[in-house]
N, C-alpha and C positions, 0 to 999 in steps of 0.2 A: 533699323527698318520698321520694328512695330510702333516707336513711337512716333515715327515719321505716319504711317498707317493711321494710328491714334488721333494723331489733327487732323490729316484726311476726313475721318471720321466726324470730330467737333466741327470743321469746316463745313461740311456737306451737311449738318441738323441745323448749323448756324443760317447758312445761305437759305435753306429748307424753311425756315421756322415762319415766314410774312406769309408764306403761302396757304398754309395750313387754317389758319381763318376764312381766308378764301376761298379752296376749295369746301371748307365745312357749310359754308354761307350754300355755297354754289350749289351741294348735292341736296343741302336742305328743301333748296325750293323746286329741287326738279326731280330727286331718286332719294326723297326720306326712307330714309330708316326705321327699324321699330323704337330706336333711343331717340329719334326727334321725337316732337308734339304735333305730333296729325291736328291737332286742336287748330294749330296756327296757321294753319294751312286752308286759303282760302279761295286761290286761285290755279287753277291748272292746263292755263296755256301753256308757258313754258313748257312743263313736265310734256305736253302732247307734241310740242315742236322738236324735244329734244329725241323722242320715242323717232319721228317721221325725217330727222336728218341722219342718227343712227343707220336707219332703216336705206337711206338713200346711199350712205357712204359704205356701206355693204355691199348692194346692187352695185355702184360704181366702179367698185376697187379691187373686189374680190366676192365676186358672183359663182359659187357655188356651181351653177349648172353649166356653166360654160368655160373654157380654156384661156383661164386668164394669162400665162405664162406662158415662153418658149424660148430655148436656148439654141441659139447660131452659129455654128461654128468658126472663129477667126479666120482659119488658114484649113485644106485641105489635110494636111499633118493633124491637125488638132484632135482630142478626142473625141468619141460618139458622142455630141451635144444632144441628137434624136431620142436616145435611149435614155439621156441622162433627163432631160424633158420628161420622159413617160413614166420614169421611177418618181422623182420628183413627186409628180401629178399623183401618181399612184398612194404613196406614203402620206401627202397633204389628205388627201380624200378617205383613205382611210384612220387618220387622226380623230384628234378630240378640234382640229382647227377651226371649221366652221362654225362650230356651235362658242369656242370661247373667243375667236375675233371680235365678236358682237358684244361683248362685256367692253374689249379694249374701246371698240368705236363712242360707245356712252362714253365712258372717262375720256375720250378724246376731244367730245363734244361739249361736255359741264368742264371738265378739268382743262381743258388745252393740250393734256399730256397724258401719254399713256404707257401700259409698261407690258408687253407680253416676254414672258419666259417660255424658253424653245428647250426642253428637254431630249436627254436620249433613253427611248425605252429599251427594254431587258430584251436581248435577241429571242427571237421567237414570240414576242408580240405582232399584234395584225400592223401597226405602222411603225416605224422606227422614231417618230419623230410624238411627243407629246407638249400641249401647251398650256399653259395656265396665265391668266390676266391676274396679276397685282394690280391691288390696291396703291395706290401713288401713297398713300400717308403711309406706308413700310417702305417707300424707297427715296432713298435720298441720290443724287448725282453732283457729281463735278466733272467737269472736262475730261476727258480717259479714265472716269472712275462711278462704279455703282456700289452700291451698299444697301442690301436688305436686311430689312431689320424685321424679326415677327418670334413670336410665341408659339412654342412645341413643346409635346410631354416629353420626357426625359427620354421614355419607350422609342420613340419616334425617331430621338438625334442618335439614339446608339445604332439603333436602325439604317439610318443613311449613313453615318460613318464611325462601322463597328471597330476602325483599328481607333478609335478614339478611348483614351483612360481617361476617364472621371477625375478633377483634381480632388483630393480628400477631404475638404472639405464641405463636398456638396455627394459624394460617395453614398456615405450611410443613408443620407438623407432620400434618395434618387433608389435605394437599394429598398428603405422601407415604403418608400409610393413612386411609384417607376412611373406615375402619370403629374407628375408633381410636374409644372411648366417652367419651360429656361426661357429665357428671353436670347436668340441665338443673331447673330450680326453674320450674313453671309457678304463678301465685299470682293471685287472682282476691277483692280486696279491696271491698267492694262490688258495681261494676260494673267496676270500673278494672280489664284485665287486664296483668300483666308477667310475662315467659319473659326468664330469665337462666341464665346458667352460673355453676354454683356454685362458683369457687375458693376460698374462705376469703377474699376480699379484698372491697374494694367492688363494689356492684350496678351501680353507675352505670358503669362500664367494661366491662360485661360483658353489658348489654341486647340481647335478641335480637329482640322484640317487645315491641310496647304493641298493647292495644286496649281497647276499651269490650264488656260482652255485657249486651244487655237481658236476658234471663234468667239464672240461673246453672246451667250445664252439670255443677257437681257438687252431683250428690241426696246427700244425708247425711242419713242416719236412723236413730234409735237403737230399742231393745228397752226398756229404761228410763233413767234419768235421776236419781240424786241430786241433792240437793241442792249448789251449788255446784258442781257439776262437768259437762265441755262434753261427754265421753265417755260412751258409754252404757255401760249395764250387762246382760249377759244371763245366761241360765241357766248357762252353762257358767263364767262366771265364778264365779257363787254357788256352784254345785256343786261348782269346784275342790278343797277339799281332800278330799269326798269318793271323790273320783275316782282324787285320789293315792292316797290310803288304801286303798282298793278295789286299784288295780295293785300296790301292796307288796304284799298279803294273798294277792294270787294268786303274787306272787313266789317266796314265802315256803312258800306250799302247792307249789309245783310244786320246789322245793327238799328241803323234805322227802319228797315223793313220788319223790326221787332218791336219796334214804338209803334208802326204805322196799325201793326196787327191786333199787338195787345193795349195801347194806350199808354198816355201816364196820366193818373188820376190826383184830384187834392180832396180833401174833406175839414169841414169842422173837427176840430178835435174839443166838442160839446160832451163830452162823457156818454154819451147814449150808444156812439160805432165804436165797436168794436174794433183795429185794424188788423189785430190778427188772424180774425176770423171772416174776413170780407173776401168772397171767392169768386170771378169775375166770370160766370159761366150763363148760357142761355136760360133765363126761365126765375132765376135767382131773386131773390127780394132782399133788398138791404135796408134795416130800418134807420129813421134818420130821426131826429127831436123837432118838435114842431117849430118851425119859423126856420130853419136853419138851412142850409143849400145842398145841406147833404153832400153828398157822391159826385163830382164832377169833374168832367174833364178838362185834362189840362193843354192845350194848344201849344205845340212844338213849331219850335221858331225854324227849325233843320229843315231845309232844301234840299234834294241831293239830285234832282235832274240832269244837276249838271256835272254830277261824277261818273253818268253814263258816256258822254261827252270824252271828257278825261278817261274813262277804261276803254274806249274806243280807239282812243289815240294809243296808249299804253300798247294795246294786245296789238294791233298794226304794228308796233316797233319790234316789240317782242319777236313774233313772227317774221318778220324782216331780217331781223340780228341772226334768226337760228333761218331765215332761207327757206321757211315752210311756203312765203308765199313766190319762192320762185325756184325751188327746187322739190316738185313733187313725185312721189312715187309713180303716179300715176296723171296722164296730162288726161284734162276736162273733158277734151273734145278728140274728134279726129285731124290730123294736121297735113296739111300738104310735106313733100319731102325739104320747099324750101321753108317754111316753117319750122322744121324740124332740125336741119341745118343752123339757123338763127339760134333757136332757143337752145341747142347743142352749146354754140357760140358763146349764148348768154352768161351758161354755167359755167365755161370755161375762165371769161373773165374773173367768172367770181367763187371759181377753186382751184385756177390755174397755178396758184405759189402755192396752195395748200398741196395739189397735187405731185408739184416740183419735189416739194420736204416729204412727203410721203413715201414717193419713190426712192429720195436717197436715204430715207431714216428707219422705212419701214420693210418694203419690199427687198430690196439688196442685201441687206445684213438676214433675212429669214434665208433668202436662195442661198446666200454663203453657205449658212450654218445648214442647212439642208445637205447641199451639196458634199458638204463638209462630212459629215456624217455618215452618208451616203456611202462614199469613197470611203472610207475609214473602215468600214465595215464590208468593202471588196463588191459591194452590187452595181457599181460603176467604176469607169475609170475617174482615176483623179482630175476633177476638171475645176481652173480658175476662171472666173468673171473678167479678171483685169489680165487675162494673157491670151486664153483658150478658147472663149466662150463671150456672145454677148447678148445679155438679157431682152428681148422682145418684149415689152410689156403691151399685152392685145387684149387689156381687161375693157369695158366699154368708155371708162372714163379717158384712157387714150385710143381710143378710138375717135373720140370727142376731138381731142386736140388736133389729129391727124386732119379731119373734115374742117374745123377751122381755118386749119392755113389754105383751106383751098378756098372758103369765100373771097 
């Protein structure tokens, strides 16, 4: 079993590994870091288009103010769906949910893929339910299998799972700096879960927990999906080398706008100038040896009128790729109702599969694991999706869909 576990493991970093460039590229040019080089950074469209479709796939999907969800009851028999609705609603609203969906929806939008983890809190917290957004470079996936991978002080893994005994030889070590960092591989293969510390060596010497989870605590949902491939795909990846192209252009403009300001100059080199000491400021006198031309400037052969042209076109694309210019927060004007019906329509064509994959990747597995929870802990009856109960999804983006089919 653990070494069947063990390739799972090689398997999912192997499949993992073409990606990792790409998302690094991807976050560079749109959510750097303090370990990028702000220096390189020249352009920020992107960065403002990824900021304004975030923003819109929030509103969309799961709008805070309003009653995005509701549960139906199959059959008369079935259990309280109403009640189970209002718990539900109740436990999301008093979570950490709304404030960390909005991390997932960025990484959804640069990366394609995004990864939220659905915890249960300690009875007698204000929601039952806690979430946290991963970093996609700690999770690797295959087909019915996830694997987190991240860095903890030793304090922390005895903490989360104190029947755990320290192998002896990481004992002393862990006993004289208790903040000293493990590298821990959390992996969740099916139902079956296993926590190990990742030496390079076997798993089986190195088990820190097992357990079983009826639901799966990591939500993973993509933006699209090729063919053959586990990772998603999103705007920011498509739009990549627009994006590069776009920050060279600006690079390049703002380079030449540094000839245009300060010049380039030639001089005799007659022994009389100085060129160390030549300081090109208003009022300045520069001596020069009689007969000689002295100090003069040098005519730059660089045009760049027509990279205004070319970023023109760029930031159009740009903006198209991430949908700023046809998915806005907020519309320009006022619009008639059939106006508004149309451009409803618009969006639909053009987040209609995104929404499809969303609903079954993102929203269903949360209400399970809600539900799940829920029940478990006696504040509702036990209610299934696939026997009991059927999901209403009434957030504004299906509402969208709903009005379409009636054009």
């Amino acid at each position: 079993m653990q070494n069947n576990l063990q390739y799972l493991y090689k398997k999912a970093l192997d499949m993992r590994a073409p990606w990792i460039n790409r998302w690094d590229a991807a976050m560079r040019y749109t959510m750097p870091t303090a370990d990028d080089d702000a220096a390189m950074l020249f352009d920020a469209t992107a960065a403002d288009a990824v900021d304004n479709l975030a923003a819109s796939i929030y509103t969309l999907l799961t709008p805070p103010e309003s009653l995005w969800l509701n549960l139906v009851p199959e059959s008369p028999d079935s259990p309280d769906a109403a009640a189970a609705t209002d718990a539900l609603r109740a436990h999301l609203n008093d979570s950490n949910f709304y404030t960390t969906i909005h991390q997932c929806y960025l990484d959804l939008v640069v990366l394609g893929t995004a990864c939220l983890f659905m915890s249960e809190n300690p009875i007698g917290a204000d929601s039952a339910f806690s979430f946290t957004a991963i970093p996609m470079s700690d999770i690797a996936i295959l087909p019915g299998a996830v694997f987190h991978t991240t860095s903890m002080p030793a304090r922390e893994v005895m903490e989360r799972y104190p029947t755990w005994t320290p192998p002896a030889n990481i004992r002393d070590a862990m006993r004289d700096n208790p903040d000293m960092p493990l590298r821990l591989v959390q992996s969740l293969v099916g139902t079956e879960f296993t926590a190990w510390l990742d030496t390079g060596g076997d798993i089986e010497n190195n088990i820190v927990s097992r357990g079983t989870f009826e639901t799966n605590p990591y939500i993973i949902f993509r933006w699209s999906v090729a063919s053959g491939e586990i990772y998603g795909r999103g705007p920011v990846l498509r739009a990549l080398p627009d994006i590069k192209t776009a920050n060279k252009v600006v690079e390049l403009v703002l380079k030449n706008a540094t000839i245009a300001v300060s010049g380039i100059w030639q001089a005799d080199d007659d022994g009389v100038i100085n060129l160390a000491n030549i300081n090109l400021t208003p009022g300045a006198i520069i001596p020069k040896a009689v007969g000689s031309s002295g100090l003069t400037p040098l005519t730059s052969g660089a045009d760049f009128d027509v990279s205004q042209i070319i970023l023109k076109d760029l930031r159009e694309r740009i903006r198209h790729a991430l949908l700023a210019d046809r998915l806005g927060l907020l519309s320009e004007k006022e619009m008639t109702a059939t106006e508004i019906m149309a451009r409803n329509a618009d969006m639909m064509r053009i987040l209609g599969a995104t929404y499809g994959r969303l609903l079954h990747e993102f929203i269903r597995p949360m209400v399970d694991r809600g539900l799940q929870i829920l029940s478990r802990r006696g504040l509702i009856e036990k209610i299934s999706l696939h026997s009991d109960a059927e999901l209403k999804y009434i957030a504004p983006i299906a509402q969208m869909v709903r009005e379409e089919s009636l054009i």
